[in-house]
VEXZA-755458 format. One record per residue (C-alpha): residue number from 1; x negated, y negated, z; residue in one letter. Coordinates in nm, 3 decimals, always signed. Layout:
! VEXZA-755458
 marfi      px      py      pz paba
   NUM       X       Y       Z    A
...
END
This chain:
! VEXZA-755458
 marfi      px      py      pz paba
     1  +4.902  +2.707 -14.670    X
     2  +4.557  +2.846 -14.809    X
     3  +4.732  +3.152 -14.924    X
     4  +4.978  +2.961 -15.102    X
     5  +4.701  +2.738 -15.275    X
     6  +4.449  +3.103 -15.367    X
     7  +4.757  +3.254 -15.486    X
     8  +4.785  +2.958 -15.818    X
     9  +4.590  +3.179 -16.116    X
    10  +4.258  +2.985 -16.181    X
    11  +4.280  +2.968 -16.552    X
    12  +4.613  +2.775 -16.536    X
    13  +4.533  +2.391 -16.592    X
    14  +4.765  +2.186 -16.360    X
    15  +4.887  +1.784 -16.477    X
    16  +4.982  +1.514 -16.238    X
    17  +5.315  +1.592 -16.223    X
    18  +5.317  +1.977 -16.139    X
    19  +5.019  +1.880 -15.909    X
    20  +5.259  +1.648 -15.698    X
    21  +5.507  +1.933 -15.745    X
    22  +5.261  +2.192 -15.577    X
    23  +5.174  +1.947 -15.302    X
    24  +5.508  +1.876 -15.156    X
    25  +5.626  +2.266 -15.165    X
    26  +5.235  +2.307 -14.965    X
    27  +5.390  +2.062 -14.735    X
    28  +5.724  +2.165 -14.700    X
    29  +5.547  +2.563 -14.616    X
    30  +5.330  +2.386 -14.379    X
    31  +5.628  +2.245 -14.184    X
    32  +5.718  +2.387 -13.893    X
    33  +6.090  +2.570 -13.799    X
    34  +6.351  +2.471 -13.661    X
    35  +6.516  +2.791 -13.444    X
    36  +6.904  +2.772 -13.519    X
    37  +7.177  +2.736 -13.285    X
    38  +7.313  +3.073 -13.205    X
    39  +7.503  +3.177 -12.903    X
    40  +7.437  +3.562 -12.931    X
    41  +7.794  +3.593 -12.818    X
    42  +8.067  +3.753 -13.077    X
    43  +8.418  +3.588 -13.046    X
    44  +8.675  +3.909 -12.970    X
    45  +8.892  +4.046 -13.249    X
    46  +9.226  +3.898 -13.032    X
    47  +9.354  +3.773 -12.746    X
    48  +9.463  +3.973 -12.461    X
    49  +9.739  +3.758 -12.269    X
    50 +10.042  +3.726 -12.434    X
    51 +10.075  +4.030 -12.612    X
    52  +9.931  +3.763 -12.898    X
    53  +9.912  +3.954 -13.224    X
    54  +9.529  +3.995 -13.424    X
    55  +9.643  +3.763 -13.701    X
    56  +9.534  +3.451 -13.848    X
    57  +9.732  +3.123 -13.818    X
    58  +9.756  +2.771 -13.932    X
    59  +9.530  +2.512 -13.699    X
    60  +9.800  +2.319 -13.479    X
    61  +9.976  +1.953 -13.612    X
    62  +9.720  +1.715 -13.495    X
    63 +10.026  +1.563 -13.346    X
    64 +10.148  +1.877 -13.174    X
    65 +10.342  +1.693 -12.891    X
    66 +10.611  +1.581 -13.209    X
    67 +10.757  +1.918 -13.180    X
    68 +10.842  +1.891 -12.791    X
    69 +11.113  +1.665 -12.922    X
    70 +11.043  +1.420 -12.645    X
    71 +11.079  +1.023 -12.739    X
    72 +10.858  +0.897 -12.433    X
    73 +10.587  +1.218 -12.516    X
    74 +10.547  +1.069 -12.845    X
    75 +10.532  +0.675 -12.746    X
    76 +10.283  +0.738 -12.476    X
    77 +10.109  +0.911 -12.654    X
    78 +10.084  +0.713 -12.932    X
    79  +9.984  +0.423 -12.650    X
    80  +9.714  +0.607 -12.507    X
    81  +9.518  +0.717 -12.849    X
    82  +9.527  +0.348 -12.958    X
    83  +9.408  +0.223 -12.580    X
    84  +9.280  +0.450 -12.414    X
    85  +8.941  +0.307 -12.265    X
    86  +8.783  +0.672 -12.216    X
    87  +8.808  +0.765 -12.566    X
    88  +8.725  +0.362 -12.698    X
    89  +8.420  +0.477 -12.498    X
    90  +8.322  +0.802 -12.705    X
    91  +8.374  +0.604 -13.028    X
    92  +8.125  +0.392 -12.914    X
    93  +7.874  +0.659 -12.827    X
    94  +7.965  +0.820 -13.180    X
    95  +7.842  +0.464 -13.337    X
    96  +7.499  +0.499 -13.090    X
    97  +7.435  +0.830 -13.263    X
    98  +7.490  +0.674 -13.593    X
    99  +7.280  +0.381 -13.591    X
   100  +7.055  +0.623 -13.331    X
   101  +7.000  +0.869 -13.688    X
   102  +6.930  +0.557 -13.956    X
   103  +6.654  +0.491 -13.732    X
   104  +6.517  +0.860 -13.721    X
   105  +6.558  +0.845 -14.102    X
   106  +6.358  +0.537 -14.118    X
   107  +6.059  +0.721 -14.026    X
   108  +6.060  +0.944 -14.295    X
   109  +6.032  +0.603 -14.543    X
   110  +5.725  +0.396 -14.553    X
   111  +5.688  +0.096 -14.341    X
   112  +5.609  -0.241 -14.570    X
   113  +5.518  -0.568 -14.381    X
   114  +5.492  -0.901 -14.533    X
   115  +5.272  -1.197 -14.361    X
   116  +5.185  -1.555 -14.467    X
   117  +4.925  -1.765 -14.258    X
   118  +4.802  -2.093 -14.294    X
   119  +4.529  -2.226 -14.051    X
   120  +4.280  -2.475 -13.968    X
   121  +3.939  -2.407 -13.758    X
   122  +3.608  -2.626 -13.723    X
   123  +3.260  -2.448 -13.586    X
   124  +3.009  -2.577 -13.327    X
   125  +2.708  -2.798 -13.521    X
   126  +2.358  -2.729 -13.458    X
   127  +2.268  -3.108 -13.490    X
   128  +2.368  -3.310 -13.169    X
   129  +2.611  -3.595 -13.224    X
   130  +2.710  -3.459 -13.620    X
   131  +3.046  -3.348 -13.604    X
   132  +3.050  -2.958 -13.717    X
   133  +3.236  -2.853 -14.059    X
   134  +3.606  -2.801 -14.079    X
   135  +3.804  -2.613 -14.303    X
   136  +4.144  -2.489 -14.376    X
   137  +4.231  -2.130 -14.496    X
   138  +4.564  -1.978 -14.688    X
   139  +4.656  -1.639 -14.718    X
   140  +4.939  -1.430 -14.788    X
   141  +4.964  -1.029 -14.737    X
   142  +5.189  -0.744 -14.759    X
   143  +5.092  -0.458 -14.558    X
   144  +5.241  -0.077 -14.597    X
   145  +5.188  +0.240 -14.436    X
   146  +5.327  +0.551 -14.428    X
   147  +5.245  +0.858 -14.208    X
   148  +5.274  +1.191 -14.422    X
   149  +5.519  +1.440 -14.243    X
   150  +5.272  +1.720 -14.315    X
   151  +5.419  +1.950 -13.987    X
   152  +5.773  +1.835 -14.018    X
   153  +5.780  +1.661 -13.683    X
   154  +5.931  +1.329 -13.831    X
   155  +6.233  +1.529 -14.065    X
   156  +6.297  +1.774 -13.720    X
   157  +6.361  +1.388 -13.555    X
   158  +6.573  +1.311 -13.813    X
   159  +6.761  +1.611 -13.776    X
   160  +6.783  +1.635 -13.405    X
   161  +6.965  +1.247 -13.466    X
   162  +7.194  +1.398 -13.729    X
   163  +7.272  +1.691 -13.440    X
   164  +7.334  +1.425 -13.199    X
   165  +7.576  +1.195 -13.446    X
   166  +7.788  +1.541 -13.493    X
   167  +7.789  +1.594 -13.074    X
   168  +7.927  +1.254 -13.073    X
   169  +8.197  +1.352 -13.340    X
   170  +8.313  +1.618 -13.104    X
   171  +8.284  +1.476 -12.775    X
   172  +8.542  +1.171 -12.941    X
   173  +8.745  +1.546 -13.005    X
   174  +8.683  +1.665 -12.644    X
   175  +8.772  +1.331 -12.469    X
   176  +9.093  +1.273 -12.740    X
   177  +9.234  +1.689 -12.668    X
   178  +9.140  +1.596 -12.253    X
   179  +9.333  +1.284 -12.308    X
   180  +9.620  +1.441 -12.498    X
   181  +9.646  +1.680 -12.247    X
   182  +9.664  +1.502 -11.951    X
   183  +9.942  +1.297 -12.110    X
   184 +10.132  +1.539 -12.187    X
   185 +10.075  +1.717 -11.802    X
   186 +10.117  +1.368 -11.642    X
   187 +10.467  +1.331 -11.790    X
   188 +10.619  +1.662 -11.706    X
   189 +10.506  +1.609 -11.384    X
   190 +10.653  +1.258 -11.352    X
   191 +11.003  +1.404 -11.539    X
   192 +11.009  +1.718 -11.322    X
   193 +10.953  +1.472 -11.002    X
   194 +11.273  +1.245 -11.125    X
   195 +11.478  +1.542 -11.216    X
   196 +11.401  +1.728 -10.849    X
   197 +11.448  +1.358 -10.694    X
   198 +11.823  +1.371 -10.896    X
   199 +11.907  +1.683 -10.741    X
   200 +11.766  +1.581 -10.410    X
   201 +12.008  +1.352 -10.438    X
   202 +12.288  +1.572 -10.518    X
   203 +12.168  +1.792 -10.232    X
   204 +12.199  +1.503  -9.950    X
   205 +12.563  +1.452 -10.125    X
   206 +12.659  +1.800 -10.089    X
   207 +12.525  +1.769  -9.697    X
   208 +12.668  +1.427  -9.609    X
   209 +13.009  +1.589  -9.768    X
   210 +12.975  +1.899  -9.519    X
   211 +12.854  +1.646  -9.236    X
   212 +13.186  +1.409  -9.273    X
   213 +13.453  +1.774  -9.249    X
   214 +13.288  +1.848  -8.967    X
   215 +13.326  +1.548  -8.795    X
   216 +13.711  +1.515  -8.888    X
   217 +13.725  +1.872  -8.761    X
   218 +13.517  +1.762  -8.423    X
   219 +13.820  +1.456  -8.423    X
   220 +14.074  +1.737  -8.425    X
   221 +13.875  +1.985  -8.176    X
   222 +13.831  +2.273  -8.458    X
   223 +13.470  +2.178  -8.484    X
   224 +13.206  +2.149  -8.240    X
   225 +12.942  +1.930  -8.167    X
   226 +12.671  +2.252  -8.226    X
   227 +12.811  +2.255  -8.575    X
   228 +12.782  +1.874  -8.637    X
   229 +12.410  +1.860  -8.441    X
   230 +12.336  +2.115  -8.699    X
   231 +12.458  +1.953  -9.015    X
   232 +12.294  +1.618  -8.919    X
   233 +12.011  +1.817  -8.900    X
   234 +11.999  +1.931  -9.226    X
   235 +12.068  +1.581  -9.384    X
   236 +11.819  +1.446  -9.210    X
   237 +11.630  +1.738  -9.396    X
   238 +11.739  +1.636  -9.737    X
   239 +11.703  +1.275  -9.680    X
   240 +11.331  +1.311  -9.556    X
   241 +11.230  +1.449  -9.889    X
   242 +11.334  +1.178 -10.082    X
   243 +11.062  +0.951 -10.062    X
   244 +10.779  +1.170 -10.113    X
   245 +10.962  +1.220 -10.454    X
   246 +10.987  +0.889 -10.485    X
   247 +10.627  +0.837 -10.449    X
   248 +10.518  +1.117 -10.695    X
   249 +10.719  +0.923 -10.991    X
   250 +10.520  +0.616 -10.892    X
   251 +10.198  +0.788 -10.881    X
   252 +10.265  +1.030 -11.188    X
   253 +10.408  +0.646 -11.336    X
   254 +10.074  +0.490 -11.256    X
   255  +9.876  +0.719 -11.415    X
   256 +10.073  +0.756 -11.733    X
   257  +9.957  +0.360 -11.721    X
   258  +9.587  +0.439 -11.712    X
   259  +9.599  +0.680 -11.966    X
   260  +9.792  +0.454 -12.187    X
   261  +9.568  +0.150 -12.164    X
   262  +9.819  -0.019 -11.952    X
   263  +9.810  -0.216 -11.641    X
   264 +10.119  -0.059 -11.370    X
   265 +10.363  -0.348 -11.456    X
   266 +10.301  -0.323 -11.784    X
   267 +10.454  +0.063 -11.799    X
   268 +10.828  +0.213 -11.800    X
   269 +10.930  +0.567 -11.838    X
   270 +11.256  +0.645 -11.936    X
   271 +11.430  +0.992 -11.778    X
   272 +11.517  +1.293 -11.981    X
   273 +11.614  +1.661 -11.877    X
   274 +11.340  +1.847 -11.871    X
   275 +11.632  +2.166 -12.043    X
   276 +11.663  +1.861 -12.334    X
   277 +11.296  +1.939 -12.392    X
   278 +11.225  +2.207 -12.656    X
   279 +10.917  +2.424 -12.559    X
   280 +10.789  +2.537 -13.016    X
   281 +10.678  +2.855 -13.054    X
   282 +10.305  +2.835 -13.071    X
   283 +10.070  +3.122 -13.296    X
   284  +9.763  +3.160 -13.145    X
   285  +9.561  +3.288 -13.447    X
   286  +9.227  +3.487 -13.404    X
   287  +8.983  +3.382 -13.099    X
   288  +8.691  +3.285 -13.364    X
   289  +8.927  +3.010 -13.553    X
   290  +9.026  +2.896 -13.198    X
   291  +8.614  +2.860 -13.106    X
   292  +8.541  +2.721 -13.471    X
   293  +8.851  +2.463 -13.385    X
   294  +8.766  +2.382 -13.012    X
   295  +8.600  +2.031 -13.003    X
   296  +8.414  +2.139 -12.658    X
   297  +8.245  +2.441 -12.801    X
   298  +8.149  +2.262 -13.131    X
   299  +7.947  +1.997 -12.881    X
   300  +7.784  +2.245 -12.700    X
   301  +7.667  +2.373 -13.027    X
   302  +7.558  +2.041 -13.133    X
   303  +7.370  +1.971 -12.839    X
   304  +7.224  +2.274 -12.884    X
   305  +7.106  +2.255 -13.238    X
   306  +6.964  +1.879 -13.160    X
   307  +6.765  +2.029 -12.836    X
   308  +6.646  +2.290 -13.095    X
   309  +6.513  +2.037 -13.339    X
   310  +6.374  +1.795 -13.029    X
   311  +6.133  +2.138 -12.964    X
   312  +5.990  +2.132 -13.332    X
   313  +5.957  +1.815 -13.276    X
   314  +5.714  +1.877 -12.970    X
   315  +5.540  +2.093 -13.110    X
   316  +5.463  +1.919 -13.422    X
   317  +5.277  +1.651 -13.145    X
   318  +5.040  +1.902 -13.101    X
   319  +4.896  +1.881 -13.430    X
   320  +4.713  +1.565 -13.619    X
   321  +4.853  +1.281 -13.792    X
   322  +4.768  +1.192 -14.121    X
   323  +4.892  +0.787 -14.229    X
   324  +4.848  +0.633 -14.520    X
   325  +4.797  +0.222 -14.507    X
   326  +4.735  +0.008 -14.777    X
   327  +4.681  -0.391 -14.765    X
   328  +4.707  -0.644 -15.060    X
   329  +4.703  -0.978 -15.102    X
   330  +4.598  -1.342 -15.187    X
   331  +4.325  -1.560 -14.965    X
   332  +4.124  -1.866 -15.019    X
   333  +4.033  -2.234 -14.883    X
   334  +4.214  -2.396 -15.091    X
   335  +4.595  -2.406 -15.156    X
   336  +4.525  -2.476 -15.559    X
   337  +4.295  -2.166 -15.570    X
   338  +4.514  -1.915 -15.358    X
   339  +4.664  -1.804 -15.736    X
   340  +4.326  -1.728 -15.865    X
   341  +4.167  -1.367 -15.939    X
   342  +3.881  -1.435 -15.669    X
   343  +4.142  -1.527 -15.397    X
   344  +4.264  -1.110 -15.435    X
   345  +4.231  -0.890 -15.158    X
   346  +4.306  -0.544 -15.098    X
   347  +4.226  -0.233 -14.889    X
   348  +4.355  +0.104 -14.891    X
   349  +4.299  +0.371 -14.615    X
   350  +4.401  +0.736 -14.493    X
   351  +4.330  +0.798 -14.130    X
   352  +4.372  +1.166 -13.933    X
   353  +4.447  +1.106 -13.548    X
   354  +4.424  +1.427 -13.347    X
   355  +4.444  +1.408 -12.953    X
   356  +4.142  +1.548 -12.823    X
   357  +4.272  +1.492 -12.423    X
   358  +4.584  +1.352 -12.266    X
   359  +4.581  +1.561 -11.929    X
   360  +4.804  +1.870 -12.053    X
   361  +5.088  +1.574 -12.135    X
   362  +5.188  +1.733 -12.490    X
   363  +5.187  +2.078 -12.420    X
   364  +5.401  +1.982 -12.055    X
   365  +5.664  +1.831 -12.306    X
   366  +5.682  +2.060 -12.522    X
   367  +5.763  +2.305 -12.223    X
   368  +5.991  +2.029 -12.092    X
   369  +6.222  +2.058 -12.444    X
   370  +6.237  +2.387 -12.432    X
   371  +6.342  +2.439 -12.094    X
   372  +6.567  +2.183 -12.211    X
   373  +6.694  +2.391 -12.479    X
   374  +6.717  +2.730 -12.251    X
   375  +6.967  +2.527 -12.016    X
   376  +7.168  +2.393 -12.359    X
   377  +7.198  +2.720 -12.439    X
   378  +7.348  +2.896 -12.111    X
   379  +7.590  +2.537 -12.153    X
   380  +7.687  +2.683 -12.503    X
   381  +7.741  +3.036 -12.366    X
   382  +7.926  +2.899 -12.091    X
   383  +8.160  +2.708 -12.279    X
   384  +8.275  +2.994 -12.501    X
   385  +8.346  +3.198 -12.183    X
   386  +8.539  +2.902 -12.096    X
   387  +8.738  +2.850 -12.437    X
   388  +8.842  +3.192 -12.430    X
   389  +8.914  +3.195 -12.057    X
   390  +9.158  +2.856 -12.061    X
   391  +9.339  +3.032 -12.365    X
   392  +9.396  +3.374 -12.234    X
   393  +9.498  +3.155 -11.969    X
   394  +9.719  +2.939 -12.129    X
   395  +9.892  +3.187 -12.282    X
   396  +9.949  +3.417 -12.006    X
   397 +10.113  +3.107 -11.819    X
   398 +10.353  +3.031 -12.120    X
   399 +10.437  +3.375 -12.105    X
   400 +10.490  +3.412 -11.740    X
   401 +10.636  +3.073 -11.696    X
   402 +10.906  +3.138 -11.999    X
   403 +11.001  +3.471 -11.812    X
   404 +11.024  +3.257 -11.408    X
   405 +11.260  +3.014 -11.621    X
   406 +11.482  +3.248 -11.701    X
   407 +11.549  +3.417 -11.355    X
   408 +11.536  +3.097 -11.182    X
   409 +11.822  +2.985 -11.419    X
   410 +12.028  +3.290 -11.331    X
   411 +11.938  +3.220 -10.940    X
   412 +12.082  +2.874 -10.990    X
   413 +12.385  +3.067 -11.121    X
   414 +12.421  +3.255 -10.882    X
   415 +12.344  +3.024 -10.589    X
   416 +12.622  +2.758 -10.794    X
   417 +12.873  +3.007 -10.733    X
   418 +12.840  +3.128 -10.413    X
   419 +12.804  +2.776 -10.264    X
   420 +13.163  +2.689 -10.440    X
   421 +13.302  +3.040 -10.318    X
   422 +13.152  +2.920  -9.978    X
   423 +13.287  +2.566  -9.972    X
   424 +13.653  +2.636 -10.085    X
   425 +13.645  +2.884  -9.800    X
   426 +13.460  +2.646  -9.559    X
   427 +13.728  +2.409  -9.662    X
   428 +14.006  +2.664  -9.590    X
   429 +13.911  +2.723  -9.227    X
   430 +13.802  +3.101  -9.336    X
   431 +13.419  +3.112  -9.279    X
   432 +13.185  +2.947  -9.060    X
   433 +12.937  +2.688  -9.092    X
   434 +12.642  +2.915  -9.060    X
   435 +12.712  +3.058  -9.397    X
   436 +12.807  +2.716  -9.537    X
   437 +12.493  +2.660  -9.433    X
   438 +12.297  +2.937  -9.574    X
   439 +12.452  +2.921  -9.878    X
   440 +12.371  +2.522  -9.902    X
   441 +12.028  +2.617  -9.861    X
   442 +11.977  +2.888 -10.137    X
   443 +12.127  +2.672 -10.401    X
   444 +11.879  +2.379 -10.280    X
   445 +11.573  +2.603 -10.282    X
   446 +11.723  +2.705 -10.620    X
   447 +11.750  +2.431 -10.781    X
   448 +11.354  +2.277 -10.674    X
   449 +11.247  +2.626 -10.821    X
   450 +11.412  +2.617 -11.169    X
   451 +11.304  +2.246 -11.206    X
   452 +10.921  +2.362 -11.093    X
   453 +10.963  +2.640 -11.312    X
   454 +11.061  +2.392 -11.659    X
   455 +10.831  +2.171 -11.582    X
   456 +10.531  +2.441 -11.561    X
   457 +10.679  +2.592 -11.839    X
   458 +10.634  +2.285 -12.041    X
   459 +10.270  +2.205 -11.933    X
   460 +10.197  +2.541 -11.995    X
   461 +10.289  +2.476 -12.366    X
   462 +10.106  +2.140 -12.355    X
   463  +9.780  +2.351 -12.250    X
   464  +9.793  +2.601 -12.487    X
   465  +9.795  +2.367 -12.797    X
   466  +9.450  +2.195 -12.623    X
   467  +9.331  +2.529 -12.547    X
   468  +9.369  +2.625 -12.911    X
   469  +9.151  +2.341 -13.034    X
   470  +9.494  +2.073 -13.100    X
   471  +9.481  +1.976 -13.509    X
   472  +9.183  +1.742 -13.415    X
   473  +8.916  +1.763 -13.739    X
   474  +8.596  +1.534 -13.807    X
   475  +8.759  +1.375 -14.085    X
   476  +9.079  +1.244 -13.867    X
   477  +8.864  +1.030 -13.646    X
   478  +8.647  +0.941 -13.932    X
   479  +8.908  +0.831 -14.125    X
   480  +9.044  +0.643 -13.836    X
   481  +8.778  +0.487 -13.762    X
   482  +8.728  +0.368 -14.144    X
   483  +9.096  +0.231 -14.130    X
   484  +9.014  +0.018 -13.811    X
   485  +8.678  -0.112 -14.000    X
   486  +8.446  +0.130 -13.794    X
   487  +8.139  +0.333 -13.943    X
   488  +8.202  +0.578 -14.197    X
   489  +7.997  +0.879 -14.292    X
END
């Protein structure tokens, strides 16, 4: 800051104005840095898995599950962003952080305190038995201070707060995409467990049909009671997996509920085909869009940049204080006097406070922030690996998933038609039951692997347009939150 001042030319007469001018840039240079928010980690040119091409591409719908084409996606999830209780929770943190940075900005403003007083007091008299003098007193005072920010300790609070109010914005992104997500996952699920529960069905009807020939043929002695032990056995099979099916539509039911806002009762699920369900064709752009977009890695910045500012902050405590106060006001004995010139009072003061000793306290927390800051930083690093890990992921299992669709499909095909070829000649007397019986249990086994395949296939889409960040902005939830008569920016 000397330099600064020496470097003014002497001969250059300086007015009031330019003077304050001068003082405020001195200040500003005296103010200490704040060190930005970088992960030191470059976002690739494109993703691997996929075969995804190195081209840029519109941010997702923010309502991506619309183009699933599902009517109980889109209700539910229309349920669960009004209700959900997890996410009602980050808006409220988000409205912390708000009120959390007007009173960080307060700081910055001078502090003005009013005070009116009005009192009565008597002394002790020096004669015995004379009653001693007594006297009221009126008075009326505003106070103000106001503690120059000369290290820029007070606008690095400030700015840590405004850090924090933009974490909050993206954790309401982070919990909203989690939500989304495990909507759209919980439903598959609980549509892929009523599907495989309809063909488990239709797989204890094609047993219990074998079961009742065999018994006419036992009545007629061209069966024997091997063959019908056998085929009871495998009903019994079939039937046993029912109710764990049964169960996982509850559970998957249940939790749809939670999600949703809902209590159990309070939830139904209509059933649709899992083949009805269209599975869009999702671009995934470049990997630093997808970052820029991700809600998760946008907090970790955050958090980062307001751990960043909490360390200027700390170190600013290290050096004095300089506060302005000033006093004025009106004081006298008498009520008709307290309006009078001579009833005037006033002070006006600048103090410097500079700790001298506190035991190492300062200097331990100014350690403590940035060892704070070091493990916000490895959290930032972390969740970029992560980001780029889920989508590689993501779409290596849309990928993969699309391809086990379509051989499962043509192994239900197959497994259709040889169970028919095997029943009409079951039926004819021509083959035995151990083939009916193999046969039986390909197309089974067939069938529960197409419907696992669909159904993975569809959460695998579901994941990839989290992964990619959804279409969730800032401005949506602010907006929304405006509509429902929350705080706006």
């Amino acid at each position: 800051m000397s330099e600064f001042v020496q470097s003014v030319p002497p001969p250059l007469r300086v007015g009031p104005a330019p003077r304050a001018l001068l003082l405020t840039m001195a200040l500003a240079a005296c103010a200490l840095p704040i060190e930005p928010a970088d992960s030191g980690i470059a976002a690739p040119g494109r993703f691997v898995a996929g075969r995804a091409p190195a081209e840029a591409a519109p941010a997702p719908d923010p309502a991506w599950w619309r183009a699933f084409g599902a009517p109980e996606l889109d209700r539910l999830m229309d349920a669960a962003m009004a209700r959900n209780f997890d996410l009602a929770a980050a808006i409220a943190r988000m409205r912390q952080a708000d009120e959390s940075l007007r009173i960080a900005g307060a700081q910055l403003l001078p502090l003005v305190e009013g005070s009116a007083s009005i009192g009565r007091s008597r002394g002790t008299s020096a004669t015995p038995g004379t009653p001693a003098n007594a006297g009221r007193r009126y008075g009326g005072s505003l106070q103000a201070s106001y503690q120059i920010d000369f290290w820029g300790g007070l606008a690095a609070q400030e700015q840590a707060a405004r850090d924090s109010v933009t974490a909050a914005e993206f954790g309401i992104g982070t919990v909203a995409l989690a939500t989304q997500s495990a909507v759209a996952s919980t439903l598959f699920d609980l549509l892929g467990a009523q599907e495989q529960l309809a063909n488990q069905h239709e797989n204890l009807r094609i047993a219990d049909r074998t079961l009742g020939i065999l018994r006419q043929r036992l009545s007629v002695g061209t069966a024997t009671g091997l063959d019908v032990a056998q085929q009871e056995s495998v009903v019994a099979q079939q039937r046993a997996q029912v109710p764990p099916l049964q169960q996982a539509v509850e559970a998957n039911t249940y939790a749809l509920a939670a999600l949703a806002g809902m209590q159990p009762a309070e939830i139904t699920v209509a059933t649709q085909r899992l083949a009805g369900i269209r599975v869009p064709e999702i671009m995934p752009g470049l990997p630093a869009a997808v970052l820029a977009r991700r809600p998760d890695v946008r907090l970790a910045e955050a958090n980062l940049a307001a751990a960043s500012a909490d360390v200027t902050v700390a170190r600013a405590a290290l050096f004095p204080n300089i506060v302005l106060t000033a006093e004025g006001g009106l004081q006298s004995v008498a009520l008709q006097t307290l309006l009078r010139p001579g009833a005037t009072i006033y002070s006006i003061a600048a103090g410097l406070t500079q700790t001298i000793f506190d035991g190492g306290a300062l200097r331990a927390q100014l350690a403590q922030t940035r060892a704070r800051r070091e493990e916000l930083l490895a959290n930032y690093q972390q969740t970029i690996l992560a980001a780029l890990r889920d989508t590689e992921t993501s779409l290596s299992a849309l990928q993969r998933s699309r391809e086990t669709v379509t051989l499962q499909m043509a192994r239900v095909q197959a497994a259709e038609r040889a169970y028919d070829i095997a029943d009409a000649q079951f039926r004819a007397g021509t083959i035995d039951l151990l083939t009916v019986l193999t046969t039986q249990s390909s197309l089974f086994n067939a069938r529960l692997a197409l419907t696992q395949a669909q159904t993975s296939r569809l959460q695998a889409a579901a994941t990839l347009f989290t992964a990619l960040g959804g279409g969730w902005t800032v401005g949506s939830i602010r907006a929304a939150l405006a509509a429902a008569g929350g705080p706006t920016p």
